[in-house]
C-alpha angles and dihedrals in degrees: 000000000000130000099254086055083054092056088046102062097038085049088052087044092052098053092043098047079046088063099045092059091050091054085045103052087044079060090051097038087055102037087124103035105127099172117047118171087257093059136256124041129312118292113217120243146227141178124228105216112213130194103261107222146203105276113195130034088248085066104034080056101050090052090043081124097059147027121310095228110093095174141317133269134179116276100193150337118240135188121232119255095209110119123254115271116244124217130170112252106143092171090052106101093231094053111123126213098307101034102250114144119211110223127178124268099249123146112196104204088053097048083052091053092042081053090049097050093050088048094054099045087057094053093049092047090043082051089054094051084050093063100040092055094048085052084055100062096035089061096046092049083060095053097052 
């Protein structure tokens, strides 16, 4: 692989892991929203991370040495299946009958370590631009 592979799958890290976080901190912004314009509480969120590939034959064929992967994206966004959790709260104003309150399944340590993960990740991508970059000029230092 050459360095400027290498740029390109800790860029498309970096962007995916960006929007993890962003998905990630919308969980943690609307951990107590009991009422959304669909209907019903929030429903907490995930990405689902996909190899990015190589898209046309010219570049199939100019990667024909190595691996056909050059990153990752996000493929989508999905919402969590887990039921809404019901607590009794007869004086809320979205309370039914019996005043239970539905409020979204959102657990906020694991959405922190969730944050903490994404945020990682792009620090350890953004180091490894880092490098790369540094090995770039030092090559070309070499050459003249």
């Amino acid at each position: 692989m050459n360095l400027f592979g290498i740029l390109e799958i800790s860029g498309s890290a970096m962007q995916a892991q960006r929007q993890r976080a962003e998905v990630v901190t919308s969980n943690l912004a609307n951990a107590e929203t009991t009422s959304t314009p669909e209907g019903g509480p929030y429903r907490r969120q995930s990405v689902v991370f996909a190899a990015r590939r190589v898209g046309s034959f010219a570049g199939m064929m100019a990667s024909f040495g190595s691996r056909r992967v050059r990153g990752v994206s996000v493929e989508r966004v999905v919402e969590d299946p887990t039921p809404p959790i019901q607590r009794f709260n007869p004086s809320h104003p979205d309370a039914d009958e019996q005043g239970y309150v539905a409020y979204p399944a959102v657990n906020p340590i694991e959405e922190i370590v969730n944050l903490m993960g994404a945020t990682r990740a792009y620090q350890l991508n953004a180091s490894a631009v880092q490098a790369t970059k540094a090995m770039i000029q030092e090559s070309l230092k070499i050459l003249g």
